[in-house]
C-alpha positions in Angstrom: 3.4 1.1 -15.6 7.0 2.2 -16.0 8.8 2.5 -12.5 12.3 3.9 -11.7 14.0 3.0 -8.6 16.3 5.1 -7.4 18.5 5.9 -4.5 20.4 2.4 -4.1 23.4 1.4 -5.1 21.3 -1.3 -7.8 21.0 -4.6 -8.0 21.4 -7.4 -7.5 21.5 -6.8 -4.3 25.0 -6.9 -2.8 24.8 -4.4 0.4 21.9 -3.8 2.1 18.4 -4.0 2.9 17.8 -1.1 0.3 19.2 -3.0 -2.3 17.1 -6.2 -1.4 13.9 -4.4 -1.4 15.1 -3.2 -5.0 15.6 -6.5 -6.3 12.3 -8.1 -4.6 10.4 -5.7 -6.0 11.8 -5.5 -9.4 11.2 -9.0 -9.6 7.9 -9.3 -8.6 6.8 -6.3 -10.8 8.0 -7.2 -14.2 6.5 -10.6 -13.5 3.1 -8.6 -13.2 3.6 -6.8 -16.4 5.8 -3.8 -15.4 8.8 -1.9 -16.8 10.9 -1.5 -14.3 14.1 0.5 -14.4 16.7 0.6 -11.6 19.8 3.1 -11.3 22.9 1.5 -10.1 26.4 2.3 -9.2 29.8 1.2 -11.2 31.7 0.6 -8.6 29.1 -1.8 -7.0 26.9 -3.2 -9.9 28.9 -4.6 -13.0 28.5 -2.3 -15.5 28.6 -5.1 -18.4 25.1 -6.5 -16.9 22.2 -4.4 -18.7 19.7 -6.6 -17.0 18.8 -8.4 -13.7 15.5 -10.7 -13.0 13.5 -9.0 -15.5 14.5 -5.3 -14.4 16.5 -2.8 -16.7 20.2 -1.8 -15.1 20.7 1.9 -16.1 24.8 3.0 -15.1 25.8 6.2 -14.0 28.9 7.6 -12.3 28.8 9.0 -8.9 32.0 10.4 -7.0 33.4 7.6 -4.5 33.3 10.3 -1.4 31.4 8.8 2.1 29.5 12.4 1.7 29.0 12.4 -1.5 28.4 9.0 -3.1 25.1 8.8 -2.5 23.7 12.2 -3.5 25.5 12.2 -6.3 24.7 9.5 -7.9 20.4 9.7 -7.0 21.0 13.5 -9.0 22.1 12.2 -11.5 19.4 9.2 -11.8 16.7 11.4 -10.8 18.0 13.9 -13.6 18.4 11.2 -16.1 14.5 10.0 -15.3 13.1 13.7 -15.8 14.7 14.0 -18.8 15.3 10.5 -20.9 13.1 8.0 -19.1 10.2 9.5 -18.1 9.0 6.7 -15.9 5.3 6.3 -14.8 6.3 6.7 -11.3 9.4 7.1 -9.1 10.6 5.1 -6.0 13.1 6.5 -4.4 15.1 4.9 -1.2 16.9 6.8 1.6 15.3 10.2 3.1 18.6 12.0 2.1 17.5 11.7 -1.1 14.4 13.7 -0.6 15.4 17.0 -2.2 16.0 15.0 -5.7 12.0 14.0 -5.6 11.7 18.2 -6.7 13.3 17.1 -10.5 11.1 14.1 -10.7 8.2 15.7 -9.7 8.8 18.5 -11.8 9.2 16.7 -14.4 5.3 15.8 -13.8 6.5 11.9 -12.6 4.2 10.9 -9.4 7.0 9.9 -6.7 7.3 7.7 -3.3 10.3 7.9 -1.0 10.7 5.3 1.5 12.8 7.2 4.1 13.7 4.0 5.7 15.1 4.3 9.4 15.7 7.8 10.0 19.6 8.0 8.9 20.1 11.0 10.6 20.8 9.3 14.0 23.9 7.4 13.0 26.8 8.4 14.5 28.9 8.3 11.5 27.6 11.6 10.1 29.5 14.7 11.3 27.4 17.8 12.9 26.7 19.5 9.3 25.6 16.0 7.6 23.5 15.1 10.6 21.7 18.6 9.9 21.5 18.4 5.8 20.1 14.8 7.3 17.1 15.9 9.6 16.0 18.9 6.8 15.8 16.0 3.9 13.6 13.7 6.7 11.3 16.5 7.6 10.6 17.6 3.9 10.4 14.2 2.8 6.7 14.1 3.1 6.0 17.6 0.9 8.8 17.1 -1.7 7.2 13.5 -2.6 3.7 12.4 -2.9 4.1 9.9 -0.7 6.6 9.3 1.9 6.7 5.7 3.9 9.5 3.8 6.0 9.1 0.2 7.0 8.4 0.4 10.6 5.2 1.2 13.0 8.1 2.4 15.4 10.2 4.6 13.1 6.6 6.3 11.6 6.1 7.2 15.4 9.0 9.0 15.9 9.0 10.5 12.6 5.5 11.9 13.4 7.0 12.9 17.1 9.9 14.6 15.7 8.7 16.2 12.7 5.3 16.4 13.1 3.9 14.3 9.7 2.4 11.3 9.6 3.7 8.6 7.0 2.9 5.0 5.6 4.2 1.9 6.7 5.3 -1.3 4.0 7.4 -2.9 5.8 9.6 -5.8 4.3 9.7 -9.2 3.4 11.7 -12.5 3.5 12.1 -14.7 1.0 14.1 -18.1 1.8 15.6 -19.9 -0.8 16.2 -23.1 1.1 20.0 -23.2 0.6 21.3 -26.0 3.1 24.6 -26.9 1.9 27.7 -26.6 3.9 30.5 -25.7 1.3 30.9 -22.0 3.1 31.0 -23.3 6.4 34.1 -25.9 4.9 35.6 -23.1 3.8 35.5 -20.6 7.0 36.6 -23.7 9.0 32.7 -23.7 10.8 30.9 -26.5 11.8 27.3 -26.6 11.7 25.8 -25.3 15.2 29.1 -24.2 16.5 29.2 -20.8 15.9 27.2 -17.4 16.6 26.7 -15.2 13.7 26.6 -11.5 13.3 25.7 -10.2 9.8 25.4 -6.3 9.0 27.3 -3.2 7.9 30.6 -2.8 10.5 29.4 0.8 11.9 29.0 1.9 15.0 24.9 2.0 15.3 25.1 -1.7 14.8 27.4 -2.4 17.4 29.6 -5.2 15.8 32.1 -4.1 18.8 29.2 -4.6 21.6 29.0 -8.4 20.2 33.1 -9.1 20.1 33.7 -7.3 23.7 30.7 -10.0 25.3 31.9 -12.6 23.1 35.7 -12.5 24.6 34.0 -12.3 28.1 32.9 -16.0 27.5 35.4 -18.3 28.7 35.9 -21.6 27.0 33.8 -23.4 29.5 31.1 -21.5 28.7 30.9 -21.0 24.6 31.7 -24.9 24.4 34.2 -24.4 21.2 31.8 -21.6 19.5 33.5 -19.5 17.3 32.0 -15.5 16.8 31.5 -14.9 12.9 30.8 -11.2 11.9 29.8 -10.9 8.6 30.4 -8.0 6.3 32.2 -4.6 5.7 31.0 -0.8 5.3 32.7 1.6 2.6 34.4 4.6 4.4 34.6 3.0 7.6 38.3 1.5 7.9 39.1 2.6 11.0 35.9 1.9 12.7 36.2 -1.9 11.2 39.8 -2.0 12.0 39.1 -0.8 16.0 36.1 -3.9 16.0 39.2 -6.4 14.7 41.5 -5.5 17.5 39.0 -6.1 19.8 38.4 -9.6 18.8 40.0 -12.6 20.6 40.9 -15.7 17.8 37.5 -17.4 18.4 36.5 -14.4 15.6 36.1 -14.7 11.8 35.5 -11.6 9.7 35.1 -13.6 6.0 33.8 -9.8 4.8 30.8 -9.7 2.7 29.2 -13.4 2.0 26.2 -13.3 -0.6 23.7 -15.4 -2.2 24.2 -19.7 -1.1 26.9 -18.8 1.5 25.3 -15.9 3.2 22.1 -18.8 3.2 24.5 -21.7 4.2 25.6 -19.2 7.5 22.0 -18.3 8.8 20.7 -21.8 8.2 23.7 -23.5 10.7 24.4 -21.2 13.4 23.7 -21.8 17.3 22.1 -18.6 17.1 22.0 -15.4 15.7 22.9 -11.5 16.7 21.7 -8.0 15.7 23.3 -5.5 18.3 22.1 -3.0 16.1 20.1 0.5 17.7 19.2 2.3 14.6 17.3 2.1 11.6 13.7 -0.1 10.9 12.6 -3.8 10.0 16.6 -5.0 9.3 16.1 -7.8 6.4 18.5 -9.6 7.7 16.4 -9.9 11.0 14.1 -11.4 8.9 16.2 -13.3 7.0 17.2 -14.9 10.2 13.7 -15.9 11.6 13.1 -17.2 8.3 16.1 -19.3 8.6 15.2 -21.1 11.6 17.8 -19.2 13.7 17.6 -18.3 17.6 17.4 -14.2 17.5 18.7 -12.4 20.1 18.8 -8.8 19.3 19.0 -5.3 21.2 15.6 -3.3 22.3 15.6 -1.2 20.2 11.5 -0.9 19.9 11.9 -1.6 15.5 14.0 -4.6 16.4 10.7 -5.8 19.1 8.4 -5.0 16.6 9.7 -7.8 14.2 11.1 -10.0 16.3 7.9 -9.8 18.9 7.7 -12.7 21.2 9.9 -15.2 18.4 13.1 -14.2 19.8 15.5 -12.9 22.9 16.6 -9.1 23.6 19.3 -7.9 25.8 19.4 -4.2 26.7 20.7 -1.4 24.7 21.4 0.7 27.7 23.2 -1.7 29.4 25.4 -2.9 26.6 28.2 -5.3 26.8 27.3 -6.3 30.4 23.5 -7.7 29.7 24.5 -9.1 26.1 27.4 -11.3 27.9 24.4 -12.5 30.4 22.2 -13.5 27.4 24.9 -15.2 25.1 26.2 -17.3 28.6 21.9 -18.2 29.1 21.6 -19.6 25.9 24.6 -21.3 25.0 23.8 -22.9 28.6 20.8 -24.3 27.5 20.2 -25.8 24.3 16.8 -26.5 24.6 15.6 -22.6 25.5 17.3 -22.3 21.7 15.7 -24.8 20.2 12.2 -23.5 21.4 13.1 -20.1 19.9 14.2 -22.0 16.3 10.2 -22.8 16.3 9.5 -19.6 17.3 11.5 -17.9 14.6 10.3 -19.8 11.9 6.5 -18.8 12.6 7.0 -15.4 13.0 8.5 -15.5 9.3 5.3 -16.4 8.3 4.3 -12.9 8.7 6.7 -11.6 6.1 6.3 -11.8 2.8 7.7 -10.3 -0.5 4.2 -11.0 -2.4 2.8 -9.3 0.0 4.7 -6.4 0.1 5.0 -6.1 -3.8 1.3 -5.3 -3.3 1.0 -2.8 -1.3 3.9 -1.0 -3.4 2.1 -1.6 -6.7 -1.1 -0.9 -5.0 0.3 2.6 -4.0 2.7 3.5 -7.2 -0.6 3.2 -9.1 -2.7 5.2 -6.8 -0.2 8.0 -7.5 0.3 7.5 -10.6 -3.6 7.4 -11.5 -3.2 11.2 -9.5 -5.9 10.1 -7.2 -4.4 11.3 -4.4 -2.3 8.7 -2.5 -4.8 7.4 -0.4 -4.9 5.2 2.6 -2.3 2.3 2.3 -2.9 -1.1 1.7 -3.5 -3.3 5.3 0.0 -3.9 6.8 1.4 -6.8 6.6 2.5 -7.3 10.9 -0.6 -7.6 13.0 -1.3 -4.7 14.9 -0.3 -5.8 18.1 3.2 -6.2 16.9 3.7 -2.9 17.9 3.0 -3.4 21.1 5.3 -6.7 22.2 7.4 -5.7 25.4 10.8 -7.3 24.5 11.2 -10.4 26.8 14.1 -12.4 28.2 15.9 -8.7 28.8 
């Protein structure tokens, strides 16, 4: 089979959990025998590398516009796949980019859109892109053959809200054991001294929430921890700027850290923080259970649903107020962290990227092989991960 991924910014992965699952899956694929062709972005993938992990690196331009950037660029891919690389099957990422499945599909290719975690409820989009947002998420599921996202809990409220039903893959971890502690030397860190948040700087994932609890700690209470909030967001300078004046000088924002370092981080912190309230199963999430790392996250119900009973919530609703209580509990008491480190770990077990690569093989055959798309392969999180209560809230 000949596959096309498109809809990321390509690979390897240097941004996101789209890009990750891109890269997984490329992987995995050409080692079972597969062409596999992924559409990246100059001003994010080096256009000099033609090839990465087996896959093919196609380059196109796009127009460097928050608005624009993305839809630009999946045109042109999805175009360029109609007309010059006539793939076996199409994966696209990102439910905005459900209109572009019409030229692929006209183009007779069978095509999958994982519409991930329903973008349309960030913040950051103004009232017109929130709208162009909510029409591409409703007609994901007619424009493609198949339409999935990653998460039992964003399925449900895609079937509430618009009335379809979709398929759930949700996705894996992969740890590749990095333990050094050159990046930690370098940010000034010291192994189990610091609390670390790790995500795009927007307002849906609340960096801002974690620095405003964070300076409510006195030094008493966060023992010499230091705050570090990884990464950046393109178009969002003032947001990210706002977030900096917030923080107190027990804060480190080192930007985007990848690969050994980004490993190094999660493996060494006291514990680790995902304020975030929108989107599905966050890789990095994942990353962080595989890592050994105490979890605490917000309730949102995708964030329960893989975290389940292997780490600590504090509530959404109540914001800055109940994540200072939960940061003060645990860096109180060691040990309740150290029980959650166990925790973490087994609930990575859960998650794999084998796994996952066969369910999507599984189901870019069955439409390629026009047999209708079928019912999806069994999912990887037990059933009753959709129903854990968040605890320690």
């Amino acid at each position: 089979m000949r596959l096309a991924i498109l809809g990321t910014r390509g690979i390897p992965a240097s941004y996101s959990g789209f890009e990750t699952a891109a890269e997984q899956l490329a992987a995995r694929l050409t080692d079972r025998g597969h062409e596999v062709v992924v559409y990246c972005r100059p001003h994010v993938v080096d256009r000099s590398l033609d090839e990465y992990r087996g896959a093919r690196l196609v380059h196109l331009p796009t127009v460097r516009n928050k608005y624009l950037d993305t839809f630009v660029h999946t045109f042109l891919s999805a175009v360029h796949a109609a007309r010059r690389l006539k793939p076996d099957a199409a994966l696209f990422f990102i439910a905005g980019n459900s209109p572009m499945c019409l030229i692929t599909r006209a183009a007779g290719i069978p095509t999958v859109i994982n519409v991930d975690g329903l973008d349309s409820d960030r913040r950051k989009w103004p009232r017109l892109a929130k709208a162009y947002l909510r029409a591409a998420e409703r007609t994901a599921p007619r424009w493609a053959d198949e339409a999935i996202t990653d998460s039992h809990a964003v399925a449900e409220v895609f079937a509430r809200r618009y009335h379809e039903t979709i398929g759930v893959v949700p996705y894996g971890v992969e740890d590749p054991g990095y333990d050094g502690d050159g990046t930690l030397r370098r940010l000034g860190l010291e192994k189990d001294r610091y609390i670390l948040f790790v995500g795009r700087l927007e307002p849906e994932n609340n960096p801002h929430l974690l620095v405003e609890a964070f300076a409510n700690l006195d030094e008493a209470t966060a023992r010499g921890m230091k705050l570090v909030v990884v990464g950046g967001a393109p178009y969002a300078d003032e947001y990210i700027r706002s977030v900096m004046r917030r923080a107190d000088p027990r804060v480190i924002f080192p930007g985007y850290v990848f690969g050994r370092g980004y490993w190094e981080l999660q493996r060494h912190a006291h514990l680790f923080c995902a304020p975030t309230e929108v989107g599905g199963t966050h890789p990095v999430i994942l990353e962080a259970l595989a890592a050994g790392n105490c979890v605490l996250v917000n309730d949102h119900a995708p964030n329960a649903e893989t975290v389940g009973d292997a780490g600590l919530y504090f509530s959404g609703r109540d914001g800055v107020p109940s994540l200072t209580a939960q940061l003060q509990r645990l860096l109180q008491d060691p040990g309740l962290v150290a029980s959650y480190r166990e925790r973490a770990r087994e609930r990575a077990k859960r998650y794999s990227w084998d796994a996952v690569a066969d369910q999507y093989e599984q189901l870019l055959l069955q439409v390629r092989d026009r047999n209708g798309p079928g019912p999806l392969p069994p999912d990887l999180v037990d059933a009753d991960a959709q129903a854990h209560t968040p605890v320690g809230v």
